[in-house]
N, C-alpha and C positions, 0 to 999 in steps of 0.2 A: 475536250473534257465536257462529260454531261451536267446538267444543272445539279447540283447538290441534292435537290430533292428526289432523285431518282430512285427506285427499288432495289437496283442492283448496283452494288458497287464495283468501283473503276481502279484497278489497280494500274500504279504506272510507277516506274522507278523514276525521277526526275535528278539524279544524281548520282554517277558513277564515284565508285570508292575511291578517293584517292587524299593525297598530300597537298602539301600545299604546291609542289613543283609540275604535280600530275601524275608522281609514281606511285606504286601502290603502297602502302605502308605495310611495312614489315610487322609479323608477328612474333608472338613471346617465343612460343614454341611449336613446331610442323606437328605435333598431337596436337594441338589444342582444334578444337574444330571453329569453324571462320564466323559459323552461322551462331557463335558467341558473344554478342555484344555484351557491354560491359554496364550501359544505362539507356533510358528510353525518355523521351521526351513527347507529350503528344499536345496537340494545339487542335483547333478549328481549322476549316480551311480558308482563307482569307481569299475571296474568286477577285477583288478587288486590289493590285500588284502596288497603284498607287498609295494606299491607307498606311496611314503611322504605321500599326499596330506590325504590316507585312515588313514594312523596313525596319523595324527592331528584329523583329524574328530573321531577318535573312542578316542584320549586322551579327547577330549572334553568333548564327552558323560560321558568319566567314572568320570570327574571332578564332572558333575552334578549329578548324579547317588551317590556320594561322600556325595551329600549336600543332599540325599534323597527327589530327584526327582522322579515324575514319568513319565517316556521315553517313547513314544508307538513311533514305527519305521512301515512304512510302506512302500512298494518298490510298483511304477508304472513305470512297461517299464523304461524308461531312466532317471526318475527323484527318488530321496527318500525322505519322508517326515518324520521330527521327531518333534512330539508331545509333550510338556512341560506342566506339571504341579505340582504346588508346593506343598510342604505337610501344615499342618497346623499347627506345630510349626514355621514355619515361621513367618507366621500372627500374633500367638502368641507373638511370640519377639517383633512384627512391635508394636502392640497395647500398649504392658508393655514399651516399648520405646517411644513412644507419649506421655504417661500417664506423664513419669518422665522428661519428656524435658522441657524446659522455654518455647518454644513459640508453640509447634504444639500439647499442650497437649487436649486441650477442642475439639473434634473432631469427623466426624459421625463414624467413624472406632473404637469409644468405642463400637457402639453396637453389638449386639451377633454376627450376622457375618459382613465379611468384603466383602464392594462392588467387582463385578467383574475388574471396572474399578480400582480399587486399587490392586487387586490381579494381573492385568496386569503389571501396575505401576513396581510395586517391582520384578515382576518376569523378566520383560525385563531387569531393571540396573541391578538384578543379572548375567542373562545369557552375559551382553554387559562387566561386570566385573568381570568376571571369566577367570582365567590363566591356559592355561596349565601347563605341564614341562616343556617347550621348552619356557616359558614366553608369548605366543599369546594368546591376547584376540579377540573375537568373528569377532569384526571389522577388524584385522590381518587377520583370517583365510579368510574372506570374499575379502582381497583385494591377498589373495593368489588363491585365487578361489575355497577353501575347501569346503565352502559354498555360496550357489547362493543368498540367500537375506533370511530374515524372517518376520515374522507379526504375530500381535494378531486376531484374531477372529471376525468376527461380527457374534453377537446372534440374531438369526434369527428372534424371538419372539420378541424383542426390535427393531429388523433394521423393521419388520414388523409396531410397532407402530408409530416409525417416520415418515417412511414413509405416514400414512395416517395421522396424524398428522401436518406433518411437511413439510417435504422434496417432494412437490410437488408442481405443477406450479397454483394450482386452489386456494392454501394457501397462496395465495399474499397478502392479504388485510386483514389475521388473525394474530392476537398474536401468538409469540413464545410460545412454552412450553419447557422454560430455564429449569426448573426443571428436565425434560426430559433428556435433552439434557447434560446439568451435570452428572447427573447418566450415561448416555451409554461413555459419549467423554471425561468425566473428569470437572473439574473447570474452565481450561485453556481455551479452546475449548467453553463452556458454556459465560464465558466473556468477548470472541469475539464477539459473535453473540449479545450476551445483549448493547455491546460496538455500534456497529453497529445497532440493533436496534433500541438503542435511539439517536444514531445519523442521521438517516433518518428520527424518527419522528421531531425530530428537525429543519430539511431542511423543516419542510413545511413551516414553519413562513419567513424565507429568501426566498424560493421560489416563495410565492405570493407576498411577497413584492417587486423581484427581476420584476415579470411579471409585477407589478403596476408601475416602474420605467419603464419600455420599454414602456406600455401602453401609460404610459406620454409623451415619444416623440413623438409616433404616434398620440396623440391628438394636440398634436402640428405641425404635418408633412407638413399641406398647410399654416398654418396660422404665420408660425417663418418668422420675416423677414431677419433673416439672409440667409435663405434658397430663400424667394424672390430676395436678393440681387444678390446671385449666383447664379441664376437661370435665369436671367433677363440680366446680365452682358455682356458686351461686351470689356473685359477687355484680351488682349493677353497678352499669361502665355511664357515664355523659355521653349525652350526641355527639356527634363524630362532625354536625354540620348543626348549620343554622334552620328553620324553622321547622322541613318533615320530618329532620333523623330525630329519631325517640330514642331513649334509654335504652340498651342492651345488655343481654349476658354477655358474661366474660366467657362461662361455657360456651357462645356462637362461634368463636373463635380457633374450635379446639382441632380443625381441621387445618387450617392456615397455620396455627404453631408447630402441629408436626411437622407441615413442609418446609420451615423455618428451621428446625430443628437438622433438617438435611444440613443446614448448609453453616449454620450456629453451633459448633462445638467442638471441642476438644481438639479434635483432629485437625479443624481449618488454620490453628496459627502452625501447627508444624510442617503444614500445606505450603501457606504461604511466605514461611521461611525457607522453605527448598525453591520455589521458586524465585524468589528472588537469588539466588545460590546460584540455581540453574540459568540464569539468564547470563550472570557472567560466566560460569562454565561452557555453554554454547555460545556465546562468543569467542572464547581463549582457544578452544577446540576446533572453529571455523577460521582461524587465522591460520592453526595449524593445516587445517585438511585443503586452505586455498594458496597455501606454500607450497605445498606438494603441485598442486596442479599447474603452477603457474610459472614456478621450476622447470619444470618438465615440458610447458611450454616457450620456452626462453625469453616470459617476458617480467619475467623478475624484477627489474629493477627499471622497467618501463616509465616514462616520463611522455602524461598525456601533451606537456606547453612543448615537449621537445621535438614532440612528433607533430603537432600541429604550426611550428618552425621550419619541418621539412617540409611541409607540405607547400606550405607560402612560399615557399625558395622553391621548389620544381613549381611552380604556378605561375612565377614571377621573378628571374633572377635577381633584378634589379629592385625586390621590395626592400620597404623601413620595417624596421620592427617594432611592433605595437609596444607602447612602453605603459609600464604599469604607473595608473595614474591612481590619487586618489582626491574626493574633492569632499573639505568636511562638510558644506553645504550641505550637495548631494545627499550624503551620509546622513545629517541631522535631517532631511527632508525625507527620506525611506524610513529613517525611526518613529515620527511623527506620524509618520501616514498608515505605519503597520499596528501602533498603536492606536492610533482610530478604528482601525480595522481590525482588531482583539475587542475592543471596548462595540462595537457594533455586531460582534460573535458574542460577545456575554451578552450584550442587551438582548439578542433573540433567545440566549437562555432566559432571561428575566423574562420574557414573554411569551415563554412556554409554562412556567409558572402562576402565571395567570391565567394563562388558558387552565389548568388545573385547577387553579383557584376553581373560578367561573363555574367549568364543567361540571366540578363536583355538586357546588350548590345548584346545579341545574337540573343532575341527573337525582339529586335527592328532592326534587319537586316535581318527579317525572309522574306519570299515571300508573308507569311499571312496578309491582311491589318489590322485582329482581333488582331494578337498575336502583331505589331508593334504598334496597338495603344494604347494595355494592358500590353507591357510586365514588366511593373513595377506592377501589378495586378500576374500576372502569374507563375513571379518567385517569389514573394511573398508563394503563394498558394505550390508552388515547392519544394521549400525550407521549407514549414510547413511539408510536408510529407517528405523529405529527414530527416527532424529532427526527426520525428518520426520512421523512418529506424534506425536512430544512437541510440536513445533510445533504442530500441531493440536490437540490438547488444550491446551497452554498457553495457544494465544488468547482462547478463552474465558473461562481463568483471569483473565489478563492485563486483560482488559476489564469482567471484574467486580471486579476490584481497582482498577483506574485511576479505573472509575466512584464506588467505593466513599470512592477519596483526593480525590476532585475533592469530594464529600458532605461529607467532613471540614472541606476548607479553607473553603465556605461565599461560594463563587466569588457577585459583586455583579451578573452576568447571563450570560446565556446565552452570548452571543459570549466570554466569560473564560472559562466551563465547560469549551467548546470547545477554547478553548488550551491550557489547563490539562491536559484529556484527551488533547491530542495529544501533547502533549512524554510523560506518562506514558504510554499505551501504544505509544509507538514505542519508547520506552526501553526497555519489557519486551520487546516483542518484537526489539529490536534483539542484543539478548544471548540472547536465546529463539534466537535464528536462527544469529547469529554467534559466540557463545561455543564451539562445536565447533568452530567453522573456525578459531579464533584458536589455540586448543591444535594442531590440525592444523600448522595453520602455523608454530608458533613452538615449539611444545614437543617434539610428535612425535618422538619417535629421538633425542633431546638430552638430554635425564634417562634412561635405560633403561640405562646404565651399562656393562659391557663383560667380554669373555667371565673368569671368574675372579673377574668384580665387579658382577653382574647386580644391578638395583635391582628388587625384588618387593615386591607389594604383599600386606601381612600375611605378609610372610618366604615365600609360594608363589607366587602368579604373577608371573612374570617381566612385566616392562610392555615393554608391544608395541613395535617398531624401526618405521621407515620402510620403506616398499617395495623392494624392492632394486632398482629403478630410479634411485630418489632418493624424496624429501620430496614434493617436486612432483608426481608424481603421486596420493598421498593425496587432497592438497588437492583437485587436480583432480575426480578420484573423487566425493570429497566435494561438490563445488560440481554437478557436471554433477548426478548422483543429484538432490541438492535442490531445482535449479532448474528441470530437466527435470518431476519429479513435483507439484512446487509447482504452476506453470505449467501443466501438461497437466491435472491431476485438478481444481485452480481453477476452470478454463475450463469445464471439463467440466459440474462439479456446480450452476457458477452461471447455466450454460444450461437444463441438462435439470432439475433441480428444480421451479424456477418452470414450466417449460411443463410437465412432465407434473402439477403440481398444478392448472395452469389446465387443460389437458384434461380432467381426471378431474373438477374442475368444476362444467365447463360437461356432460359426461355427467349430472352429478347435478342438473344446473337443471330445473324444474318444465317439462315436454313444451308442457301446457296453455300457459303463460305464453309459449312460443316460439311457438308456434304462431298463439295468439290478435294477439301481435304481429307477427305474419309477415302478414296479412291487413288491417292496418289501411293507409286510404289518406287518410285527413287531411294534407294538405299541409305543415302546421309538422314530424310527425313523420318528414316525408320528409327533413327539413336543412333546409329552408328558412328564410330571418333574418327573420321578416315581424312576428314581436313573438309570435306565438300561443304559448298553449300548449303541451305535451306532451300527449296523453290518457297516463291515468291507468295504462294496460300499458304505452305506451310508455316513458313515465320510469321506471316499477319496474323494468321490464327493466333499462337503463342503468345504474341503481345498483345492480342485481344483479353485472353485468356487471364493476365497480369494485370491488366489493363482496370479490367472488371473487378476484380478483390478488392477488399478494404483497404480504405486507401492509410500508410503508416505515416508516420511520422519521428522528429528524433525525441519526442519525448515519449513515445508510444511505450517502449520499456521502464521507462519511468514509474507512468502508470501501474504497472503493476506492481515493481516494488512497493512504489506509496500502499496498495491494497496490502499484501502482505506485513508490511512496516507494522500498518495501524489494527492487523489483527494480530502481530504481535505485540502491539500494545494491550489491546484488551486480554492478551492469553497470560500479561503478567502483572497489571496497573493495577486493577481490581478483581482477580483471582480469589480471593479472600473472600468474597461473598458469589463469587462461582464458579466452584472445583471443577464444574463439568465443562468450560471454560475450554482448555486445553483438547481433550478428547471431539470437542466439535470440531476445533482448529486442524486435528489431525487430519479428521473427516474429509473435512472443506479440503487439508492439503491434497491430499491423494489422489481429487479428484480435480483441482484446480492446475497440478501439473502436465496432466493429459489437455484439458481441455485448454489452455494456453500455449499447448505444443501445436494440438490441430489446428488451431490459429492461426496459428504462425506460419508453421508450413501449407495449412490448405485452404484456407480463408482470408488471407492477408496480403497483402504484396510482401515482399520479400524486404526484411529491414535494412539498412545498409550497416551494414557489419563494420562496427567499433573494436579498435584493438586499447584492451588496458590490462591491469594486473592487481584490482579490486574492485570491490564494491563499491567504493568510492566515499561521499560524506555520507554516505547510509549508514557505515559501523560506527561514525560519531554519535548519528544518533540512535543507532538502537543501545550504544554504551549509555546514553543520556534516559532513557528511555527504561536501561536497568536500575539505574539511581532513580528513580521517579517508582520505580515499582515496592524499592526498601521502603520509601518515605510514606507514599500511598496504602501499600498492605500493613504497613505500623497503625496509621490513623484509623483505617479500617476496622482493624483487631481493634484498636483501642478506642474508638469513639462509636461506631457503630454499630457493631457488635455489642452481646450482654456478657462477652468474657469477662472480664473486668470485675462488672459487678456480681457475678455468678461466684469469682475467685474471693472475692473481698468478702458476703456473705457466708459463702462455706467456711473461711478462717477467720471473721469479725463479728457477724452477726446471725449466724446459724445456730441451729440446737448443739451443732458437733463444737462450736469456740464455746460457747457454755457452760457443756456439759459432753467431755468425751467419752463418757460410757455408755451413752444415749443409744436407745436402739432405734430410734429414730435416721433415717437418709439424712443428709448432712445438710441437701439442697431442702427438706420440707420447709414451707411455710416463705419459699422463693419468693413468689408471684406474689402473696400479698404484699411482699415488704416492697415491692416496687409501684405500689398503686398507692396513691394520696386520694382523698376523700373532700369533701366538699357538702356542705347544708345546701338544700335546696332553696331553705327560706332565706339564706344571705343576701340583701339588697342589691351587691354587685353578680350574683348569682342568677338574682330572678332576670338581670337586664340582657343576659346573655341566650337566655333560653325561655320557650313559651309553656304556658302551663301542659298543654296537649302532647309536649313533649317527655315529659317527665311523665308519664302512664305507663308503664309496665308491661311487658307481655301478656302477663296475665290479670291487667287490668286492674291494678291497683298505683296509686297516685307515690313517686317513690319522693322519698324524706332526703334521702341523701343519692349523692354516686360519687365512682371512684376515677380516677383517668391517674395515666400512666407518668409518675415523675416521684421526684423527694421533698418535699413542702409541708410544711407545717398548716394544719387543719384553721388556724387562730386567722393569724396574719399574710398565710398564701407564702411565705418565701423558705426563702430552698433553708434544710435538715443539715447540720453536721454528717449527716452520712454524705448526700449529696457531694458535700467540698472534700469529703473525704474519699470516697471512690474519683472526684475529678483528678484528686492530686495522683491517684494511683493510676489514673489511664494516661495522663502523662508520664511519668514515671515508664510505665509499660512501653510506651511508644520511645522515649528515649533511650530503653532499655532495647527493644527491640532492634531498632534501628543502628547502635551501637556494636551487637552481636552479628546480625547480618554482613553492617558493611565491612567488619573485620572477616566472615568468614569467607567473602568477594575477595578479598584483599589477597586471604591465603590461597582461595582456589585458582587466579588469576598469576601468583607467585608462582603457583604449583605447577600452571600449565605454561609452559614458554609456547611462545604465539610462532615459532621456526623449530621444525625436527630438524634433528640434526643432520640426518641423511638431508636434507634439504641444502645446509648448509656446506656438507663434503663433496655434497652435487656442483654447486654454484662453485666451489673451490677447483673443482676438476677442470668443469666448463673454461673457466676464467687461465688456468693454466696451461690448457690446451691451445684456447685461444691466442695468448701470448706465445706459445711455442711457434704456432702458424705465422703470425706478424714477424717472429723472428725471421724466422724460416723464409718471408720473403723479402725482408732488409738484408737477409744476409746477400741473397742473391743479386741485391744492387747495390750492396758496398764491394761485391766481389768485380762487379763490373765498374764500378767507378775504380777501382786497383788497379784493374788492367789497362782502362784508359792515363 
């Protein structure tokens, strides 16, 4: 063998296929072709026979070699490849094991042979639960650096049909073929995209309607008079900041209130009472449509701990079974620590609020006249993208903390870990994401205090007001920024990453090795199923090929649920202040399913294919998630929003409660009634603001100004109107929230989560089933008769 560091690589089998007796290991079935492994393991090459590391690697082998496997090793230059594939008593065991279990018995693995992606399945939790002598399992070895990583295979004849099927950008506007995609990727894998499928056709209904809700303020855009009002107005407003912001029109304004106006009115609570509607409707509706499929795939009544039971028994006849333990320590010690870890997610909220603080007052002492008389616009917009920085560094965080509490609790398998993991890092990141928007919406300009009575943070900075459009715009601000930049840079990064690592590559693969394979004309390595083998370039090529993709993992699908999850949180949590909300989400879907398909199948290693029969704790919480949306779009309408006050006005304090013969608009005389006023010469007045600032546009020294609340001119504290629209935006929100979750209630009654044909399906199945079982008791009570 030549020095490692040579040019040209050295191919050498160092191991003929066989058993552990020496015989060859029987296959599933004489189609299946040989040159099929079922997993791949690849390491360094250790030229030193003596070193630890080479005597773990070769205990390993003999462990498997043990269970009659069949090994093929392969040595290129500096890396070795070893070849897994299982014999067919395995499968055997897996089948008569299904057959006699309670829950995973009725299944497609009855028939004669057993899917590839099932033979992956079983063969990976064997190789991940196999022990040396020395006690390391696979994952040991690998963080020992024995071995460099592993993967199952994509079949080139299958990744071939996906691809024109599926996995391409021109199949935007076609049907999945789930069926497909089951068979190559598993159940798991299949119920994501089905999950998501139907949840993009669904966004179209909220999307038009979201655009018919925007449409509606723009038809309204010249003709509202409250927009006349501020637009017309000659009403000076207080500085917005401490020392450069001067006195303003109200008229400055009158562009930003039309755009407010999109998203302010009428329309938006009937908006966001359909979506909150719709959220449990698309869930009741995805229970039914993943009935049908999962029916039909016979694994209905699937039991993930039942199947990971069999597994451990063909792995190990002789195991214990992991008994479910719980330890309240533990427990109080995960509580304690994910509570620190919420309480250190709002603290970065609180200190992205200072950075706003700060910026403002910073960018209002700028040289710029743009940035002094935006800078409450600016650091807004700043602060949406700072948020979005911590986002992205928090995930990280988040997910090695989630991993770290799941380690704690000492979860009893993998399918608990799973759960376990999700509830925890949706939780961080759920506050990771939405604790800014929460303050936005509910806190914003409501504690900041009032001119003579400013609330600063460490007695200087004045804390930042709402836009002087309204509240609603912030939000807005805040939401579009996030979701736009989430969305786009997401998409972005999860394309081009993977392919230009796979380009660069496959640049760097061995010329020789392409080449040499490029000229081979042996018929097996052409595709063909004839049983042959691969030659010896062909197959190194192919697990070069595998080799080289992104390397997965089992939380890799994960992943993208969470993405999905938490744009469906934003498409229904605060909808209310952005109808176009939904119509983005569609966007993103349509095109996020292609580009997670090609992934999958041409940029990825190949997942190892999960069999289950939902979505798992993901409908818990996107159920939880519909409850968070009734609650959320109530306070929104009712605190953030001017509905309220716009309604209490028109029928309390307007020309039209007055006097209803009034040819007078019913909103006239709105705006002023929402502005409070203030002397300039008030002692607690002057201490707030500098003389220079009180001058005028047009250069006169102002006497008074107004800013936006219900307070009495005397003594600064809030109006009878004030407690009286409060009590009515509560009122509203309990009202709201009351009507909604009743209408949840009925449309969730209305829709049963099982068609019935689903149910007469299972009924048939289940009766056939038992006819069969008879059918072969009868045969051996008829022989025990005759003996």
């Amino acid at each position: 063998m030549e020095h490692k560091g040579q040019a040209t690589f050295e191919l050498r089998e160092r191991n003929r296929d066989s058993g552990e007796n020496g015989s060859e290991t029987p296959l599933l079935s004489s189609k299946r072709p040989l040159h099929t492994y079922d997993y791949v393991l690849v390491s360094k090459l250790f030229e030193d026979k003596e070193s630890e590391a080479f005597k773990m690697q070769a205990n390993f082998i003999a462990e498997m070699k043990k269970k009659n496997f069949k090994v093929k090793i392969i040595i290129d230059g500096e890396k070795i490849f070893y070849g897994f594939q299982a014999p067919k008593k395995i499968f055997d065991k897996y089948r008569y094991l299904l057959k006699v279990s309670d829950a995973c018995n009725w299944s497609c693995e009855q028939n004669e042979t057993v899917p590839m992606c099932t033979r992956i399945r079983i063969v990976h939790f064997i190789l991940n639960n196999t022990y040396t002598h020395n006690g390391d399992k696979l994952k040991d070895l690998m963080t020992k650096n024995v071995f460099e990583t592993g993967f199952c295979l994509h079949e080139k004849r299958e990744q071939k049909q996906l691809r024109q099927k599926w996995a391409r950008w021109t199949a935007c506007f076609q049907y999945q073929p789930i069926g497909t995609v089951k068979r190559y990727f598993g159940e798991k894998v299949a119920l994501y995209y089905l999950w998501l499928g139907w949840y993009t056709f669904l966004l179209i209904f909220p999307a038009i309607l979201g655009l018919i809700v925007f449409l509606y303020g723009v038809a309204f855009f010249n003709t509202s008079p409250l927009i006349k009002e501020v637009c017309e107005a000659d009403t000076i407003m207080c500085p917005l900041c401490d020392k450069k912001c001067k006195v303003w029109q109200l008229s400055d304004t009158c562009l930003y209130a039309k755009v407010n106006l999109l998203f302010d009115n009428e329309g938006t609570v009937a908006f966001a009472m359909f979506m909150a509607v719709w959220a449990t409707v698309f869930l009741e509706f995805w229970k039914r449509h993943r009935a049908s499929f999962v029916c039909k795939w016979k694994v209905f009544d699937w039991c993930e701990d039942e199947e990971e039971l069999i597994l451990e028994i063909m792995n190990d006849p002789e195991c214990e079974p992991k008994q479910y333990r719980h330890s309240y320590l533990n427990s109080t010690l995960v509580l304690i620590l994910v509570t620190l870890m919420l309480v250190l997610i709002i603290g970065l909220t609180h200190a992205l609020v200072v950075f706003r603080v700060v910026a403002t007052v910073l960018f209002s002492e700028a040289k710029w006249q743009f940035l002094i008389e935006h800078a409450n616009t600016v650091a807004v917009m700043m602060g949406a993208f700072l948020h979005y920085l911590t986002i992205t560094v928090m995930t990280r965080v988040n997910r090695s903390v989630a991993m770290w509490l799941c380690h704690i609790e000492k979860t009893r398998s993998f399918a608990a870990t799973e759960r376990s993991f999700t509830v925890k890092m949706f939780t961080f990141q759920f506050f990771t994401l939405f604790s800014s928007l929460i303050y936005v919406a509910f806190f914003l300009g409501r504690i900041n205090g009032h001119p003579g009575g400013y609330v600063r943070i460490a007695g200087k900075w004045r804390l930042e007001e709402c836009h002087p459009s309204g509240c609603l715009t912030d939000l807005f601000i805040q939401m579009a920024i996030i979701m736009l930049l989430k969305q786009t840079i997401n998409n972005v990064f999860e394309f081009a990453v993977p392919w230009f690592r796979n380009w660069m590559k496959k640049k760097m693969t061995s010329k020789h090795l392409q080449r040499k394979c490029g000229v081979c004309y042996r018929k097996e390595c052409r595709g063909t199923d004839d049983g042959s083998e691969l030659c010896e370039t062909c197959k190194l090529q192919n697990w070069h090929h595998n080799y080289n993709l992104k390397e997965v993992n089992a939380f890799s699908l994960f992943n993208e649920f969470l993405e999905m999850v938490i744009q469906f949180s934003f498409t229904t949590i605060f909808v209310a202040a952005f109808p176009l909300a939904p119509l983005l989400a569609l966007l993103n879907n349509i095109i996020e399913i292609r580009l997670d398909a090609i992934k999958m199948v041409s940029l990825e290693r190949r997942l190892v294919p999960k069999k289950t029969n939902d979505i798992g704790v993901w409908t818990k919480v996107l159920e939880m998630i519909g409850v968070l949306a009734v609650i959320a779009n109530g306070l929104v309408i009712g605190v953030s929003t001017d509905f309220v006050p716009r309604l209490v006005y028109r029928y309390r304090y307007g020309p039209c409660a007055k006097n209803s013969s009034t040819d007078l608009d019913c909103m006239t005389g709105y705006i002023n009634n929402t502005l409070s006023t203030v002397q300039v010469k008030d002692e607690r007045v002057k201490q707030d603001f500098f003389s220079d600032q009180l001058i005028t546009p047009s250069g006169l020294n102002a006497t008074h100004c107004s800013y936006k609340d219900y307070r009495n001119t005397e003594d600064y504290g809030f109006t009878a109107q004030f407690w009286f629209i409060l009590a009515v935006r509560f009122a509203f929100v309990i009202l709201f929230e009351h009507v909604v979750v009743i209408c949840k209630f009925i449309a969730a009654w209305f829709v049963p989560d099982c068609p019935l044909a689903v149910k007469n399906t299972k009924l048939e199945d289940k009766l056939d089933r038992l006819k069969q079982e008879l059918s072969e008791g009868s045969n051996r009570f008829d022989r025990s008769t005759d003996v």
